[in-house]
VOSEBA-718818 format. One record per residue (C-alpha): z, y negated, x negated; residue in one letter. Coordinates in steps of 0.2 Angstrom, whole numbers, plus 5000, padded with zeros to 4 digits. Example, Ala and Ser with C-alpha at 12.3 -4.5 7.8 and 13.67 -1.06 7.14 Angstrom:
% residues 2
    up  north  east  residu
  5039   5022  4938       a
  5036   5005  4932       s
% end
This chain:
% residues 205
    up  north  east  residu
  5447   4850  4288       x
  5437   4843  4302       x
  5445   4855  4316       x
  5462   4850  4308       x
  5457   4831  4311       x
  5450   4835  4328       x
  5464   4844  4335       x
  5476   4832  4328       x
  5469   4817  4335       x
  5467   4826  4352       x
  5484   4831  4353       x
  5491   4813  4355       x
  5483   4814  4371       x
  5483   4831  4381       x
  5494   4848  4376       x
  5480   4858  4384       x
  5478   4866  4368       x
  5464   4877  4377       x
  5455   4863  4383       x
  5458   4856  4365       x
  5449   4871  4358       x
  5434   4871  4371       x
  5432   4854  4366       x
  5429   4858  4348       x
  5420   4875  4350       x
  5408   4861  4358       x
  5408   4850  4344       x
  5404   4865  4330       x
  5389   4870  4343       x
  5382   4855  4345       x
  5381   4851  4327       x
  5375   4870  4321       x
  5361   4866  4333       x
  5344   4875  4321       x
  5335   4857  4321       x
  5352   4850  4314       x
  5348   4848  4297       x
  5357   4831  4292       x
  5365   4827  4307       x
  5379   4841  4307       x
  5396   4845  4302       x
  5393   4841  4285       x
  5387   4825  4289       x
  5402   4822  4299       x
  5415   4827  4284       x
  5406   4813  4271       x
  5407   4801  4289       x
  5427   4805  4289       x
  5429   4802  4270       x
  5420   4787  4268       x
  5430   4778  4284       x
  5447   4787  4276       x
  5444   4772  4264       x
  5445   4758  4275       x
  5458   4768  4287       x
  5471   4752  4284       x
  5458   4741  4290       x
  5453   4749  4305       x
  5462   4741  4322       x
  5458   4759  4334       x
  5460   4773  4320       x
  5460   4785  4333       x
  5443   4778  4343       x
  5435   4778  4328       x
  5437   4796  4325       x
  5433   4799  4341       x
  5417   4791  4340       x
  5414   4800  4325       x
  5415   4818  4332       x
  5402   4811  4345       x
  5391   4798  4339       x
  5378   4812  4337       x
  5385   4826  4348       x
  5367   4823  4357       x
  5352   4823  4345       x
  5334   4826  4346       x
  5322   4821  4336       x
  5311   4818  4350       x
  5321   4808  4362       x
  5325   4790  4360       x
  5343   4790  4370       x
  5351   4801  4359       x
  5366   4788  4354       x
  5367   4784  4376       x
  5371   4800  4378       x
  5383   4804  4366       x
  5391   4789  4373       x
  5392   4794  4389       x
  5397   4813  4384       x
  5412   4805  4374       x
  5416   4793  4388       x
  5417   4808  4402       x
  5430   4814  4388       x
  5441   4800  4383       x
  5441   4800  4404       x
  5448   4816  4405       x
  5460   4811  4393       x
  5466   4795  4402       x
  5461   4786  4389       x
  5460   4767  4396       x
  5443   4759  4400       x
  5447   4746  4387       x
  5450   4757  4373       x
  5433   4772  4380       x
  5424   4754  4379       x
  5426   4752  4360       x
  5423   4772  4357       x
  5407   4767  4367       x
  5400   4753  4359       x
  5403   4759  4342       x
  5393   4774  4346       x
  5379   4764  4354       x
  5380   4754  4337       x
  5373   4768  4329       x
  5357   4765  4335       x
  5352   4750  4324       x
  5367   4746  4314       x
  5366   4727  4317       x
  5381   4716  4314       x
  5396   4717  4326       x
  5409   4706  4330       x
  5422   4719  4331       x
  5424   4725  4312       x
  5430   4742  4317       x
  5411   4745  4321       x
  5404   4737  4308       x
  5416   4749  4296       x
  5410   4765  4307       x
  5391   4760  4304       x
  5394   4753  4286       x
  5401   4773  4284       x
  5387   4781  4293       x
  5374   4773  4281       x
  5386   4775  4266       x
  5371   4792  4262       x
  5360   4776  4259       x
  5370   4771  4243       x
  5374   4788  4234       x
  5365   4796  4218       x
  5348   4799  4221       x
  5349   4816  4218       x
  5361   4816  4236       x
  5349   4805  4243       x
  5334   4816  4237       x
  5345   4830  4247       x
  5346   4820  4262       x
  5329   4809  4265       x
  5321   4830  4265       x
  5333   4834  4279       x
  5329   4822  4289       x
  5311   4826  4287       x
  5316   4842  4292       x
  5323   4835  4309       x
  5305   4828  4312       x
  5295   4842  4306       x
  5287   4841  4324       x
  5275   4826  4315       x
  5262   4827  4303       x
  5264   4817  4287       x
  5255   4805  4291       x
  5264   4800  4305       x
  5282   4804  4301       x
  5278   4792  4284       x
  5272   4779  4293       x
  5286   4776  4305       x
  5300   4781  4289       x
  5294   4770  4279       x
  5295   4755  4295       x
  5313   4762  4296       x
  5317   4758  4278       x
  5307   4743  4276       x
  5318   4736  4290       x
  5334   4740  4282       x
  5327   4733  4264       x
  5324   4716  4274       x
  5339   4713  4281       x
  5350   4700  4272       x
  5363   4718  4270       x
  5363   4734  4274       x
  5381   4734  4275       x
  5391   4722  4284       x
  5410   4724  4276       x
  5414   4718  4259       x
  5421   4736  4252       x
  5405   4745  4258       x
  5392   4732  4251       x
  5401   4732  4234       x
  5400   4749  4234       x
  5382   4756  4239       x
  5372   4739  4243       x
  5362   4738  4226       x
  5361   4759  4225       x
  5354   4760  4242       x
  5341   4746  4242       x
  5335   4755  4224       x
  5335   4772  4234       x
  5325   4766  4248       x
  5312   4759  4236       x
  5310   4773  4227       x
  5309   4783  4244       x
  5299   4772  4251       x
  5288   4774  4231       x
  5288   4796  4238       x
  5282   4793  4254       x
  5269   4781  4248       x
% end
């Protein structure tokens, strides 16, 4: 489904199909990566639903999905820049494309929202970080699923480290006035992930 969607969008803007394919052979690479364990193609495909049900109120459809094929095209646990550059890889592409600055701009900073997930003033990336915690809110058996794949990601830190700085990360999000910043994403995961991160928070404790 995701290479369908990838292609697609990519043919709006070059008929290279080759260079179409090279693009997505890197995009599967990338996210098959071994220390990949949440942030892969899977994660991508629950990404793409969850924004297919706010597609009417996005503005840039299109930047959107960009900056979903790229938001975490770099990743390593390890590294603090990861959302800089995967930015800057999907800006040298949108360049390639001719994309206009304006538009690459958008693709930019809604990739570099990733990073904290704070408030925007553009709702397109408040949509796009509302979906990328939308994992936050689901059953707690998917949740269960997913808080062990990230610890999977940092299995370069003992426990009593990794906890330590998790349970900062989910305190922070508890505390703020809202996880999600849209009215269809907060109705539909605010109360389930606030419960989830408890109870994570209950695991790691």
């Amino acid at each position: 489904m995701l290479k369908e969607v990838f292609i697609t969008l990519l043919s709006n803007y070059t008929k290279d199909v080759d260079y179409i394919k090279s693009l997505w052979s890197d995009v599967v690479k990338y996210h098959s990566k071994r220390n990949r364990h949440y942030h892969n193609l899977s994660h991508l495909e629950h990404l793409y639903h969850n924004l297919t049900e706010v597609k009417n109120e996005i503005k840039d459809w299109d930047m959107v999905i960009f900056a979903l094929f790229y938001h975490d095209y770099i990743y390593n646990a390890l590294k603090q820049d990861n959302e800089a550059q995967s930015a800057k890889k999907a800006v040298e592409i949108l360049h390639a494309l001719s994309i206009d600055k304006h538009r690459s701009l958008l693709c930019k900073e809604i990739i570099l929202a990733t990073k904290g997930h704070n408030i925007s003033k553009n709702s397109d990336i408040n949509y796009f970080t509302d979906a990328d915690l939308s994992i936050l809110g689901s059953d707690w058996e998917n949740y269960q699923v997913y808080f062990k794949n990230v610890r999977k990601e940092y299995k370069y830190y003992p426990d009593f480290m990794y906890n330590k700085g998790r349970i900062k990360v989910l305190n922070h999000f508890i505390t703020m006035p809202a996880i999600f910043k849209t009215d269809y994403f907060y109705h539909k995961f605010e109360l389930r992930a606030k419960e989830n991160l408890r109870q994570e928070i209950d695991f790691l404790s």
